[in-house]
C-alpha positions in Angstrom: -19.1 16.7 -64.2 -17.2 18.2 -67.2 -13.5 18.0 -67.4 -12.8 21.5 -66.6 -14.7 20.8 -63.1 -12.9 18.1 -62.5 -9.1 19.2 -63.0 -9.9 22.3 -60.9 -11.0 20.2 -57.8 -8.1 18.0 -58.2 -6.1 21.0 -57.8 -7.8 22.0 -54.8 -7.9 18.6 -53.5 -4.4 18.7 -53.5 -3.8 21.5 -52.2 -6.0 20.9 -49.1 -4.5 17.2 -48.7 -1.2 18.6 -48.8 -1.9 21.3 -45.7 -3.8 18.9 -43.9 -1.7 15.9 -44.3 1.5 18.2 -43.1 -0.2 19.9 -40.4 -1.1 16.7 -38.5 1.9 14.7 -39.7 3.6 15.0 -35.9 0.7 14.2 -34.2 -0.3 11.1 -36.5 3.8 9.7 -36.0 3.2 9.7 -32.1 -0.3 8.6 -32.3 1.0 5.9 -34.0 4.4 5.0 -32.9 2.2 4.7 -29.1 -0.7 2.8 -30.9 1.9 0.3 -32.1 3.9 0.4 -28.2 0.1 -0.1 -26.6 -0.2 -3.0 -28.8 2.8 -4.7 -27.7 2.0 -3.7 -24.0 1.1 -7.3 -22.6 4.1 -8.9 -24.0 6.6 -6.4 -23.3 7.4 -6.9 -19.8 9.0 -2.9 -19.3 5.4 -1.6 -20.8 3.5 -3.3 -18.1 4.3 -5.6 -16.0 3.5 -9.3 -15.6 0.6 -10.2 -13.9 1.5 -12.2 -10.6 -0.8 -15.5 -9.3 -1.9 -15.0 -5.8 -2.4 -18.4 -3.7 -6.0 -18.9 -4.1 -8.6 -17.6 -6.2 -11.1 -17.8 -3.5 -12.5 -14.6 -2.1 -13.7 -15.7 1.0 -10.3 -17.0 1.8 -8.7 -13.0 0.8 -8.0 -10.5 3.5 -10.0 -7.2 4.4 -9.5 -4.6 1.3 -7.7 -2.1 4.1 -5.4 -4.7 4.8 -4.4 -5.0 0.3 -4.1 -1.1 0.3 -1.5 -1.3 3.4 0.4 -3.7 2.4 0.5 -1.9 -1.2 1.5 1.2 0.5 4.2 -0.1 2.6 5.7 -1.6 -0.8 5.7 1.2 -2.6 7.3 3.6 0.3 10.0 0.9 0.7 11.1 1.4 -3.2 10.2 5.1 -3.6 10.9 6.4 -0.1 7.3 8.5 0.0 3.9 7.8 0.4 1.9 8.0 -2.8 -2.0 8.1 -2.5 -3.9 5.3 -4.3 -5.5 5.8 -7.0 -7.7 2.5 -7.5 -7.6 -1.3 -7.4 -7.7 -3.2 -9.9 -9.2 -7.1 -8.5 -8.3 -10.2 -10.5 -10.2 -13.1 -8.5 -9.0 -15.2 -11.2 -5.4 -14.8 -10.6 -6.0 -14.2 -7.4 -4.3 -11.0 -6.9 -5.2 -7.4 -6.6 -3.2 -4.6 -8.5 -3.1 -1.1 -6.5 -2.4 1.7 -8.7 -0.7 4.8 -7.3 -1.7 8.5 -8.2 1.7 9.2 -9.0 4.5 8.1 -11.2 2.7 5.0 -12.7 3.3 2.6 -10.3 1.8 -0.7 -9.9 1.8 -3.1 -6.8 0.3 -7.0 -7.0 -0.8 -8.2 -4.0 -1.9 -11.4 -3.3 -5.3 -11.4 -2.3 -5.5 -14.0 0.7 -1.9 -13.5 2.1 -1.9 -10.1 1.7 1.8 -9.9 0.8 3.3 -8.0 -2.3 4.0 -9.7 -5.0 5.3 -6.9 -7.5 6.4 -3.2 -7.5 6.7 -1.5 -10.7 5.7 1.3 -13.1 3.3 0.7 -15.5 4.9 2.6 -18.4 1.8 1.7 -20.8 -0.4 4.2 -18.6 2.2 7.3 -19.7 2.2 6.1 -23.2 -1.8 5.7 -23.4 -2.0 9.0 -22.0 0.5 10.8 -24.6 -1.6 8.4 -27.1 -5.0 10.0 -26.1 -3.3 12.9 -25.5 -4.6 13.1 -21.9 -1.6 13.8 -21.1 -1.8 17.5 -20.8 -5.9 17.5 -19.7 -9.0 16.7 -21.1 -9.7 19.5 -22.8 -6.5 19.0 -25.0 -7.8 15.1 -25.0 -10.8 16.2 -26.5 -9.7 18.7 -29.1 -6.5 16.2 -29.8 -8.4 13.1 -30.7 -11.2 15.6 -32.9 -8.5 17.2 -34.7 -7.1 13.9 -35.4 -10.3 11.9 -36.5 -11.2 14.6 -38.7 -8.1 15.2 -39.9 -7.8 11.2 -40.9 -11.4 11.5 -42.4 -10.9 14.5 -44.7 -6.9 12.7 -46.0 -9.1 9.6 -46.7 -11.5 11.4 -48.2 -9.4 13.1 -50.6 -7.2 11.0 -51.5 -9.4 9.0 -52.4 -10.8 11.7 -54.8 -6.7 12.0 -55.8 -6.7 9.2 -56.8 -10.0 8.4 -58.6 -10.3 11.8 -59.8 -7.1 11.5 -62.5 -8.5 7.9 -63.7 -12.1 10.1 -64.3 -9.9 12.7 -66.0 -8.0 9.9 -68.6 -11.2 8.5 -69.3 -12.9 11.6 -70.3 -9.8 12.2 -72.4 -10.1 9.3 -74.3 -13.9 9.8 -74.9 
């Protein structure tokens, strides 16, 4: 590569890192600012909360599956004043509890898995944030572009500036020479 070569892909480098870099700034601050709250999300008690024990860890001692998602229910009318379909159970033999997640609003109920009785009622705040991280948020087809625009985008700004900054030590060298 001759000098001239060089300087004039610096310059477009530059350029390209520039528009790039400033085009997905936004997205990259909440990407990150919900990477770093999703990382935190186990010791943070408003994220998500704590996981419950349940009374015995032993599934032949735990009550019928219809009998969890009741009790669940029941719970989570009593504190929200509706009925909110279930959206899937999450079993922990090894605490002993089950947590039923609602389709709505984030919630979260523990139950204990042989008594059947609720243990915990609250949102799950870290579901929101994972979805505005994934960008899911708005559907899957905006997940999909989101996290394409985003990987390439951080490829092509590590990519060239790299070259940004390798590029000028090339330069000095050949000006020495």
């Amino acid at each position: 590569m001759n000098y001239r070569t060089i300087v004039d892909s610096l310059r477009k480098f530059r350029t390209w890192h520039r528009f790039i870099g400033t085009g997905l700034g936004f997205f990259l601050l909440i990407t990150s600012l919900t990477g770093i709250l999703l990382g935190w999300k186990k010791n943070v008690e408003i994220l998500q909360p704590p996981e419950q024990k349940g009374t015995t860890t032993e599934l032949n001692q735990w009550v019928s599956i219809e009998m969890i998602a009741s009790s669940a229910s029941y719970a989570l009318d009593s504190v929200v004043g509706r009925t909110i379909a279930i959206d899937k159970l999450d079993v922990r033999p090894g605490k002993g509890i089950i947590k039923v997640l609602f389709k709505e609003g984030y919630w979260e109920v523990q139950v204990d898995g042989a008594t059947g009785k609720s243990l915990s009622v609250m949102q799950r705040h870290s579901d929101w944030i994972e979805h505005l991280h994934d960008g899911s948020i708005i559907n899957d087809f905006f997940k999909i572009a989101y996290t394409n625009l985003l990987g390439w985008g951080l490829l092509i700004l590590g990519l060239s500036g790299f070259w940004l900054w390798y590029g000028p030590k090339m330069v000095k060298k050949m000006k020495v020479n």
